[in-house]
N, C-alpha and C positions, 0 to 999 in steps of 0.2 A: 068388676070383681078384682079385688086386690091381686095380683103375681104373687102366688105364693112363692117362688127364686127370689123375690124382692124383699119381702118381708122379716128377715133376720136385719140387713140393712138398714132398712127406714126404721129398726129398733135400735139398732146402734147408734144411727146419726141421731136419733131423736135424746137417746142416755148422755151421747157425749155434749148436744146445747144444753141440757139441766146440770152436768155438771161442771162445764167451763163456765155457768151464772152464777153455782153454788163457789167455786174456788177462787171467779172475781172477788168475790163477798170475803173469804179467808185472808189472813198474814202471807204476803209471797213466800210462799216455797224454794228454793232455787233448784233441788230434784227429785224428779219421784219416781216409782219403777214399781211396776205390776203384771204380773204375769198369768197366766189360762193354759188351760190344753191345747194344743198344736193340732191341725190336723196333718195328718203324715203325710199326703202327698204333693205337699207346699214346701218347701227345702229355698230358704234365702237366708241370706246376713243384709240388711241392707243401710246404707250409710246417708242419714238424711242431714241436707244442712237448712242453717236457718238461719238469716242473717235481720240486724235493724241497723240502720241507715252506716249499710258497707261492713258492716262489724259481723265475723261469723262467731255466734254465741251458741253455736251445737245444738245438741238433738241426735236422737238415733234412734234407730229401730232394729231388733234381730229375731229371726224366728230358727230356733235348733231343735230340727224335727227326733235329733239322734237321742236326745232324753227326754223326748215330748212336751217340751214345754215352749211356749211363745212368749217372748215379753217385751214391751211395748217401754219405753225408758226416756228419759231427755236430763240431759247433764245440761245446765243454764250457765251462762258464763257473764252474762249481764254485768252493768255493774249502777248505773240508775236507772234503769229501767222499771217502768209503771209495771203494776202486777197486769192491768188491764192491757199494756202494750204487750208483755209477755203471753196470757194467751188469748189474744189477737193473734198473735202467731202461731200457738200451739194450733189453731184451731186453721189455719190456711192452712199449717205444713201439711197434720198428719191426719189416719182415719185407718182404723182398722175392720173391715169386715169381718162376718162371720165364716169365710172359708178361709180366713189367714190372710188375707190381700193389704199389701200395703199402699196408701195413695201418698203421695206428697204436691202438694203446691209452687213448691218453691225449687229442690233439686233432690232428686235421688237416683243412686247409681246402683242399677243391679248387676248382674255379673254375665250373664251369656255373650255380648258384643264388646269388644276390649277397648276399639278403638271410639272410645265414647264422644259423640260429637259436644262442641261447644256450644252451651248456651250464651248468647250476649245480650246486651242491653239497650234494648231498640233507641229510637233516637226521644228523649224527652218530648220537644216538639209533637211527636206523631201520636205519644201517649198521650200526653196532654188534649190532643184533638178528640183520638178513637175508642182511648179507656177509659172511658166513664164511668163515675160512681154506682156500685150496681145495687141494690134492695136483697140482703141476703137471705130473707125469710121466701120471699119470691123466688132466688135461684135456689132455693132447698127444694120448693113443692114442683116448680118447672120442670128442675134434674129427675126429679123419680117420675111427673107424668110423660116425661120421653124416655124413661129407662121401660114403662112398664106398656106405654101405651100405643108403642111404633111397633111390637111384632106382629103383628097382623100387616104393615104393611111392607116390611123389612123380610116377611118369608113372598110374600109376592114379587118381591123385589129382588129376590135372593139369585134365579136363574139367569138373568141377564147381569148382576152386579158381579155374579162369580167368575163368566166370563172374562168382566171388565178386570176384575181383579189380576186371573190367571194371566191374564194378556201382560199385565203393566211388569209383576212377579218374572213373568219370562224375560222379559228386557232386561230385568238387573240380575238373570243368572251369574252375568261374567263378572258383577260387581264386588267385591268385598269388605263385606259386614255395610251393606248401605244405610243409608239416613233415610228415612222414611218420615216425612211431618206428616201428619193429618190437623187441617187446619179445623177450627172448631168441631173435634173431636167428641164431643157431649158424652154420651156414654158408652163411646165406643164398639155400636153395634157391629161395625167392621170387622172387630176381630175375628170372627168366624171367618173369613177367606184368607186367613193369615195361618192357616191351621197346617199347611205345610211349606214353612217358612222355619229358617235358622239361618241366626246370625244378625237379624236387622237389628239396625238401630233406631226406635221407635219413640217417634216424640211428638205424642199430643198438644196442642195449645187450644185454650179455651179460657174464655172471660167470666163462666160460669165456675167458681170454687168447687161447686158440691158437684158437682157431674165428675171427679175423678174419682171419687170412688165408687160410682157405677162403671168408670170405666176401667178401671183396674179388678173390678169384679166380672167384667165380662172376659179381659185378657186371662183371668186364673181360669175362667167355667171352658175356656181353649184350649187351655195347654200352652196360649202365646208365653207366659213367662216362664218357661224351661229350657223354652229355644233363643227365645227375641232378648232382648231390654227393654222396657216400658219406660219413660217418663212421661208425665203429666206437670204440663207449666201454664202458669196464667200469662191469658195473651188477647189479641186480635190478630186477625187475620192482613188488618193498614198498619200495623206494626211489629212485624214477624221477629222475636229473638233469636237470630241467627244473622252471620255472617254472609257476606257476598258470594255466592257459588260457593255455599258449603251443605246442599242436599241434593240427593242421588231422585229422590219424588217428591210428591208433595201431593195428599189426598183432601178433595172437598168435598162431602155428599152431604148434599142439604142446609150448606153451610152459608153459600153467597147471595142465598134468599134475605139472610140477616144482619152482614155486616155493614156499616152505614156507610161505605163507599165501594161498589163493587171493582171501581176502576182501581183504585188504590190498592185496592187487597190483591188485586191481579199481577198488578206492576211488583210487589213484594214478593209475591208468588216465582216471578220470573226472577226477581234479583237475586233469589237465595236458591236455588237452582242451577247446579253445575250446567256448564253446555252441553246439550243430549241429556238434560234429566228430564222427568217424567211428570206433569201433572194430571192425574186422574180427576173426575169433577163426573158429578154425578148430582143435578137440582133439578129442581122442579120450576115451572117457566108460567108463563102466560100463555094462553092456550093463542094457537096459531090455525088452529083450524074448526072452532064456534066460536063464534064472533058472541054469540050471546053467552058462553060461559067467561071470556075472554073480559065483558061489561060485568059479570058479575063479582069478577077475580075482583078489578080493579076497585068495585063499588065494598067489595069485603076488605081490602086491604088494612085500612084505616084502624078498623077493629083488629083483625089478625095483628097487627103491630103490636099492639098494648099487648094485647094477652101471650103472643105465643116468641117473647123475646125478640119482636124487631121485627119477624117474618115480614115478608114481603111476597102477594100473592102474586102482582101485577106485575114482575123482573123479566125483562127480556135477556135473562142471561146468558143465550147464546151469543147474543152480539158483542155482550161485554166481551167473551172470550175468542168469537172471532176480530176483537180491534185490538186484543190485547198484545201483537206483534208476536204470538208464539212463531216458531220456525216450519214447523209441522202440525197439522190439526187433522185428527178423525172425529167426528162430531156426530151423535145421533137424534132426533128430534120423535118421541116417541108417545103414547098417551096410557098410562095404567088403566083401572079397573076400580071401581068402588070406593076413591079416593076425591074424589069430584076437584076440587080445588088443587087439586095435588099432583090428580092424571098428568098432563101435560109435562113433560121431560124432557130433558138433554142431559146426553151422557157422552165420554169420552174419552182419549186421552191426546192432550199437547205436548208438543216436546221443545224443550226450550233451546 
């Protein structure tokens, strides 16, 4: 049964691919601006940028709840650019929901955290390797069957991840406005433990386009953007956009099941991580104690790849994380409940 929470959503992303097919087909535009009803308890200006090869050719977005109105706008600066190359882009930057939520792709700066971290430019080399061309019809239906179809396992999940949360959250009490990554972020089911939190600075990365704006729609159904800053960037986990010791944590749940080198994504992990920052990790493992569900992980894997974005049933990813050289490791090996392939866990947190 469909999530009715979802459903305005997957109306929206469905309105806006008919009409970036219908406006390929039109004379380029160079700008257009349309505006709706605001809902009032979303209050942003947000400044998105867009760029094609180095050139920033604008775009914007602002929502002014004080005359109720939203409006959704992009000033084009092009200057031979394909209409198809132009929204190719429209269509990475932006995405609005039906509570007001803005996603972008590529950079947006909201206002609650000042000291806004830097995004950089991984190394070609590592993109070339780990960013692969992705089927974006596939990451449309993927993003909403994990925006709609992990709460049932995300509220089982909920009293031991809160924990893990509160725990990491107290470490960076003394820090100010910290960087918080969460690496493949999908739809941001985490923001619920981030509910009393102000100041971070919060930056998604994820390879999947359409999962930001499930995950900017679960930061607005929180309350995280009143307090945090959100961005949402496209990435991998073997090629982190960020600089050497420039974040305070770095969050994984469910994420090192699927990236195609878990050692690599670790070692990143660590590089972009201050000294004494924090990695929380929170996946699902190979079962360590039924050897017969342990044969069965490994005999499904093959399948689970194709279908569920890379997943990997058979990962001993504790081990990865204990060879990963962290400085300090609490590590837990644990087994859920009515999740059969998925039971088996480790959770934690490293400190680099």
């Amino acid at each position: 049964q469909m999530n009715r929470r979802y459903m305005p959503i997957q109306l929206a992303m469905m309105i806006g691919f008919f009409a970036i097919k219908i406006l390929l087909s039109l004379p380029l535009t160079t700008a257009f601006f349309f505006s709706s009803s605001s809902p009032q308890h979303l209050s942003s200006s947000v400044r998105l940028c867009m760029r094609e090869n180095g050139e920033d050719i604008g775009g914007w977005v602002s929502q002014d709840p004080d005359n109720g109105s939203e409006g959704v706008g992009f000033l084009l600066k092009q200057k031979d650019m394909s209409r198809r190359s132009v929204f190719r882009n429209l269509y990475r930057l932006t995405a609005a929901s039906s509570v007001g939520v803005v996603s972008a792709c590529s950079c947006c700066l909201p206002g609650p955290a000042n000291a806004l971290a830097k995004i950089s430019e991984p190394l070609p080399e590592a993109v070339a390797t780990y960013d692969l061309a992705r089927d974006k019809m596939k990451d449309f239906r993927f993003a909403y069957g994990m925006a709609v179809g992990m709460e049932r396992y995300e509220r089982d999940a909920y009293p031991k991840k809160l924990k893990l949360f509160q725990k990491l959250f107290s470490s960076l009490s003394d820090v100010s406005e910290p960087v918080v990554v969460e690496v493949g972020m999908g739809s941001f089911p985490n923001a619920q433990y981030y509910k009393g939190t102000s100041g971070l600075d919060i930056i998604g990365v994820d390879p999947n386009d359409s999962m930001s704006l499930y995950a900017n729609n679960n930061a607005a159904l929180s309350g995280l953007l009143q307090r945090d800053s959100l961005r949402v960037v496209h990435g991998v986990g073997e090629a982190l956009p960020f600089d050497d010791n420039s974040c305070d944590a770095v969050v994984s749940t469910l994420t090192l099941c699927s990236v195609i080198d878990p050692t690599k994504c670790l070692a990143e992990v660590k590089r972009v991580l201050k000294p004494g920052g924090k990695f929380l990790f929170w996946e699902h493992v190979l079962s360590e104690t039924d050897p017969d569900l342990a044969m069965r992980q490994i005999k499904k894997t093959p399948e689970q790849v194709m279908r569920a974005d890379g997943c990997h049933l058979d990962r001993r990813t504790g081990e990865f994380i204990k060879n990963a050289g962290f400085r300090t490791l609490d590590m837990e090996y644990f087994e859920l409940d009515r999740y059969v392939y998925l039971n088996p866990t480790v959770c934690g947190i490293a400190t680099a």
